[in-house]
C-alpha positions as CSV (number, residue, x, y, z in Angstrom):
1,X,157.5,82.6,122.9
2,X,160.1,79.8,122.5
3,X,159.8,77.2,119.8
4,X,160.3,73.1,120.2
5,X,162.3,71.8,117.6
6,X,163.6,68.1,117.1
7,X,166.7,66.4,118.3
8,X,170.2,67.8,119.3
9,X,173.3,67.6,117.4
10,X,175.4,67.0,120.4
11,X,173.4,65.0,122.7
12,X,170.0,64.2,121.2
13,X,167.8,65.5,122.9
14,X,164.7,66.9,122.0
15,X,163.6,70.0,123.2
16,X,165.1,72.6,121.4
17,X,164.4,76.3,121.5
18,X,164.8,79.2,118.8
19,X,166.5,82.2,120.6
20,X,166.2,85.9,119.3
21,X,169.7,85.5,117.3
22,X,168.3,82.6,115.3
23,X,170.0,80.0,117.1
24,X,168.5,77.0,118.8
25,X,169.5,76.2,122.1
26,X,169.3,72.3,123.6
27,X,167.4,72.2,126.9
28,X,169.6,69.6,128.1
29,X,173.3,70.3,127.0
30,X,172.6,73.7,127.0
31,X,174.6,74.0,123.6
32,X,173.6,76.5,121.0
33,X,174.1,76.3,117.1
34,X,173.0,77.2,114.1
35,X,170.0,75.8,111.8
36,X,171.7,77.5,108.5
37,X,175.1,76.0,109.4
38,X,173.5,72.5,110.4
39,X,171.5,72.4,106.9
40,X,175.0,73.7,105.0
41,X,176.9,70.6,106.7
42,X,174.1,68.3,105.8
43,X,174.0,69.4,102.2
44,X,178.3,68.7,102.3
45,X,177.8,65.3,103.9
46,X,175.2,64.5,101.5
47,X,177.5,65.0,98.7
48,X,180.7,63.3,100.0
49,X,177.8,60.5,100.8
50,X,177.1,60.5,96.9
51,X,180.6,60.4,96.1
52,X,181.1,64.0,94.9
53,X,184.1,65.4,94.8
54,X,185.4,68.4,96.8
55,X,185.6,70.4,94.2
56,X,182.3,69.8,92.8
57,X,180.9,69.9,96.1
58,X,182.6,73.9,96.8
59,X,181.0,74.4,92.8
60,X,177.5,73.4,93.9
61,X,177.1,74.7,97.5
62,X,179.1,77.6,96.3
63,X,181.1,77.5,99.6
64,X,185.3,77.6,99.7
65,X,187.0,74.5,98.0
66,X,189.5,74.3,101.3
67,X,186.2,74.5,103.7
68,X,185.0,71.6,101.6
69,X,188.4,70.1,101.5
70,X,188.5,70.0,106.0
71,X,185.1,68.8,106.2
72,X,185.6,66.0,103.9
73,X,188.7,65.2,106.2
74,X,186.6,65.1,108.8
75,X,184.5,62.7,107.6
76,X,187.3,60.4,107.0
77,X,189.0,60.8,110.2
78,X,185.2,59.7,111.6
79,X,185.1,56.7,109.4
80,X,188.7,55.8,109.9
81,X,188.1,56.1,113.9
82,X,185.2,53.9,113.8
83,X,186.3,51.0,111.3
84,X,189.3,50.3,113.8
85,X,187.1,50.2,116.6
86,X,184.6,47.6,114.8
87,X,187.0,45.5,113.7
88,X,188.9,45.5,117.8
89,X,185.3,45.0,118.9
90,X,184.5,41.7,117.3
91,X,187.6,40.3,115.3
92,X,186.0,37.5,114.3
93,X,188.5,37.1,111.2
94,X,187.4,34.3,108.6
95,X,190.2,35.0,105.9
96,X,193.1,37.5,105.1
97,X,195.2,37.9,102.3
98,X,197.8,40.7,101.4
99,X,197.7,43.3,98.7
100,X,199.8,45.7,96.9
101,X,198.6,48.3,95.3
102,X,200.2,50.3,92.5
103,X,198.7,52.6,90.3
104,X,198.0,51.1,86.6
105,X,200.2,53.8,85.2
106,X,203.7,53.0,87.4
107,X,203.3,49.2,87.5
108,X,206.1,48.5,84.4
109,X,208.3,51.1,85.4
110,X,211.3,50.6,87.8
111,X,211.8,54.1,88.9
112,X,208.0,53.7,90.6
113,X,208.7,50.5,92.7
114,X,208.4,51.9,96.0
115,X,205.3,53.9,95.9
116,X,203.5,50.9,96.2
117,X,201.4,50.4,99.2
118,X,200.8,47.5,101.2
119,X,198.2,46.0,103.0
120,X,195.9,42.9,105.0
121,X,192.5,43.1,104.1
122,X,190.6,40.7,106.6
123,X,187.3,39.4,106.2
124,X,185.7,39.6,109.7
125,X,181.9,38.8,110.4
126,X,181.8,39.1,106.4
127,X,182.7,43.0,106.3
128,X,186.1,44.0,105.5
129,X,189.2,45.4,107.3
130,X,192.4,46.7,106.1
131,X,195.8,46.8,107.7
132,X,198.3,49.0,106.1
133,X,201.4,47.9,106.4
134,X,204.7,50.0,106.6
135,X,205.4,52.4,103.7
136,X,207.5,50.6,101.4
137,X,209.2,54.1,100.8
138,X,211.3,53.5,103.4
139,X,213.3,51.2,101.7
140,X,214.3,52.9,99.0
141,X,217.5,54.6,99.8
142,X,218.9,51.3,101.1
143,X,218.0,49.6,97.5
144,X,219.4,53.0,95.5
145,X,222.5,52.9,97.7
146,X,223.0,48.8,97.3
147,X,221.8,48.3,93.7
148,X,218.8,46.3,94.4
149,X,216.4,48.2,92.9
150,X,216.3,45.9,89.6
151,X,215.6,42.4,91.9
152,X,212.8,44.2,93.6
153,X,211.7,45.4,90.6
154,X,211.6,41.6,89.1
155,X,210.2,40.0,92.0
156,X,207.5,42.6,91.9
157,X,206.8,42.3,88.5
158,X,206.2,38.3,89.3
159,X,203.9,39.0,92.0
160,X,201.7,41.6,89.9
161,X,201.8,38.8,86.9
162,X,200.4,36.6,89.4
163,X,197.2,38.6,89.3
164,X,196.9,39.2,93.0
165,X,193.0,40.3,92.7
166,X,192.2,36.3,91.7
167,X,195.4,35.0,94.5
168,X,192.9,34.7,97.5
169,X,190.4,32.0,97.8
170,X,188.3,34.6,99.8
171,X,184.9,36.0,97.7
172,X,184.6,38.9,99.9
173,X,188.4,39.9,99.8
174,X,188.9,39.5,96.0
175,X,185.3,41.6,96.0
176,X,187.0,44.3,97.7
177,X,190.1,44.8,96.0
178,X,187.9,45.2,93.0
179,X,186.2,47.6,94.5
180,X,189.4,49.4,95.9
181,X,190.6,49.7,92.5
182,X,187.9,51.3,90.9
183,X,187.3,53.7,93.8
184,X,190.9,54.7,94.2
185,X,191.3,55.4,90.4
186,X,189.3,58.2,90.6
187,X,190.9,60.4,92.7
188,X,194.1,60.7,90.2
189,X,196.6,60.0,92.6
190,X,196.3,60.4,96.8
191,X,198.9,62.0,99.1
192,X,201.1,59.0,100.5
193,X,200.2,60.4,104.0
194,X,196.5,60.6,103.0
195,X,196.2,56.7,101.6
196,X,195.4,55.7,105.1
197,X,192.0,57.4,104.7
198,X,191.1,56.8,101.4
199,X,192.0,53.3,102.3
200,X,189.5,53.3,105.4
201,X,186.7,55.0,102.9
202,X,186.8,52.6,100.8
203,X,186.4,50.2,103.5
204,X,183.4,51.8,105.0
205,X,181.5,52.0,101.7
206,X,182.0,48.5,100.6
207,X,180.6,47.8,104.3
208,X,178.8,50.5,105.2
209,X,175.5,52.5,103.6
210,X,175.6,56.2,103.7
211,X,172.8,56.3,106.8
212,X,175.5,54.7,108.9
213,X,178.0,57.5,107.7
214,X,176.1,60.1,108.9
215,X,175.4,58.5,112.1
216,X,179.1,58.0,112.5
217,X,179.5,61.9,111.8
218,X,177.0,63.5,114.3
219,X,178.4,61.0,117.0
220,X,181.9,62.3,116.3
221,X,180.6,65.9,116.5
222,X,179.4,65.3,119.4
223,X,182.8,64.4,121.4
């Protein structure tokens, strides 16, 4: 006899049933998936949710560090995907100011200049959106090769004296990049290629609660 279960992953319906492998299969879609895989993803979401780190994560589900390490990506690419289309669906900007960030540990030494990265943060509908701009890396051989390096080193030395988190008259801006700061530090250093997506978690989180994130999630799952 088959069993009625509650909603869908993929399309949210209802009427589920348990087939003799174990697996429900949706009435509607017609899809069929796994309960034990369902619960395991949950469990990972939970934890990035919490702010636990991949490793930790892999340590306490005791599942692969890598398996952890995708599915976290996921969930980034999910919130990344839906913070630009938020922000194109209202853009209702009230402020913007830009922001370089540097790690605390490069920020008096030369050699360190262009790994900085820079970005708009907006304040729209009073949640924030960031725009990263292009990667300063670029630069770099031009300034080696034309001995510039030591001017752009002074001129950003000047704009970090400035103290850049207190530069915009914005509340909810200067509130973020505090924010940023803390959350970035803990990660010990992100990919350059990666930032992107650290960039749009913090984002979400300072916006978002974790009930939205896992909204976001299944709808992404779903496409």
């Amino acid at each position: 006899m088959s069993e009625i279960l509650p909603n869908c992953p993929f399309c949210g319906a209802t009427k589920l049933y348990t087939l003799s492998t174990g697996q429900l299969k949706c009435s509607k879609c017609k899809k069929k998936f796994s309960p034990k895989r369902l619960q395991r993803e949950a469990k990972v979401l939970h934890c990035f949710c919490e702010g636990v780190s991949a490793r930790e994560c892999a340590t306490r589900l005791r599942l692969n560090y890598l398996t952890i390490q995708r599915r976290y990506h996921r969930f980034r690419l999910a919130i990344a995907s839906f913070m630009e289309s938020d922000f194109a669906a209202k853009r209702t900007t009230k402020a913007f100011d830009e922001y370089i960030y540097l790690p605390k540990s490069k920020r008096r030494d030369k050699r360190h200049i262009f790994d900085a990265f820079n970005f708009l943060t907006f304040n729209y509908d009073d949640k924030i959106y960031n725009l990263l701009l292009p990667d300063l890396a670029r630069y770099k051989p031009a300034f080696l090769e034309d001995g510039l390096e030591d001017i752009y080193f002074k001129e950003f030395e000047r704009f970090l004296r400035r103290s850049h988190i207190q530069s915009s008259q914005d509340d909810l801006i200067r509130s973020f990049w505090r924010y940023f700061e803390s959350f970035i530090a803990k990660y010990h250093g992100v990919n350059r290629q990666n930032f992107f997506y650290y960039l749009k978690e913090a984002e979400f989180r300072f916006n978002f609660d974790c009930e939205k994130l896992t909204k976001i999630v299944n709808f992404s799952s779903r496409k």
